[in-house]
N, C-alpha and C positions, 0 to 999 in steps of 0.2 A: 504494500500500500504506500503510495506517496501524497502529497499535500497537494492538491492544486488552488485550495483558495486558502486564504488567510481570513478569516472574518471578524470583525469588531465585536460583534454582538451572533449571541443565539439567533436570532430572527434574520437575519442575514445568512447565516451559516441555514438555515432549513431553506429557504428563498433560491443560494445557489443547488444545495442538496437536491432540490425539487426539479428543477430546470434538469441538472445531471442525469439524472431518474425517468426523464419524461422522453429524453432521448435514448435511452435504454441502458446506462452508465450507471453500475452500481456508487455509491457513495457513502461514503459514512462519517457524520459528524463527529470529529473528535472535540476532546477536554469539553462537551457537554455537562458531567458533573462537576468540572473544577471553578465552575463561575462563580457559586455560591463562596467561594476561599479568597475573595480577590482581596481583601483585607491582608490575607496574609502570602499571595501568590504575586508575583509580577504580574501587571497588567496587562500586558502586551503579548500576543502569541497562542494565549491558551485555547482560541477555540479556532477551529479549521475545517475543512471539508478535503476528506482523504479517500482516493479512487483508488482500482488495482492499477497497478505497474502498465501492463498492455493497453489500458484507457485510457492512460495520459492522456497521449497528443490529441485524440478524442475529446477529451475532456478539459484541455485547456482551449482549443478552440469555443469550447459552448462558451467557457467563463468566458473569453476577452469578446464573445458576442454579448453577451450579456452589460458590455461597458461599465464595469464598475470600479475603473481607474486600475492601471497597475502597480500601485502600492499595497494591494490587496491578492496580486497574485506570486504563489509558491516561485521560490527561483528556481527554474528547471534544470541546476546543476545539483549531482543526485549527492555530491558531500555535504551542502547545504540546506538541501532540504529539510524547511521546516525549521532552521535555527535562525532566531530573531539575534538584531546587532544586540551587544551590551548597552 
């Protein structure tokens, strides 16, 4: 599984999950139960929407059709993925 969106908020992360889903791309929201910690969690990074490996490029084209800025999408180098700066 890798990361192709980064999302701010839960309802964002279902919104692209949904879209993914519609075109027949499995997806699964991750860090979904870690919002409720953000008290004590880094703010930044915890919740995302993660496809299989072989969907990617499938699955990042839906995202950047969907235009919701590319600051929000995974970097598609696979060391990286999914790790936010310091």
């Amino acid at each position: 599984m890798r990361d192709v969106y980064q999302a701010g908020n839960l309802i964002d992360a279902h919104l692209v999950k949904q879209a993914l889903e519609a075109e027949g791309i499995p997806a699964f929201v991750r860090g979904e139960a870690l919002t409720g910690g953000i008290g004590e969690l880094g703010v930044f990074g915890l919740v995302g929407v993660m496809v299989p490996d072989a969907a990617w490029p499938q699955a990042r084209d839906v995202v950047l059709a969907l235009h919701l800025g590319e600051q929000a999408l995974a970097d598609d180098d696979e060391e990286c993925a999914g790790a936010q700066p310091a």
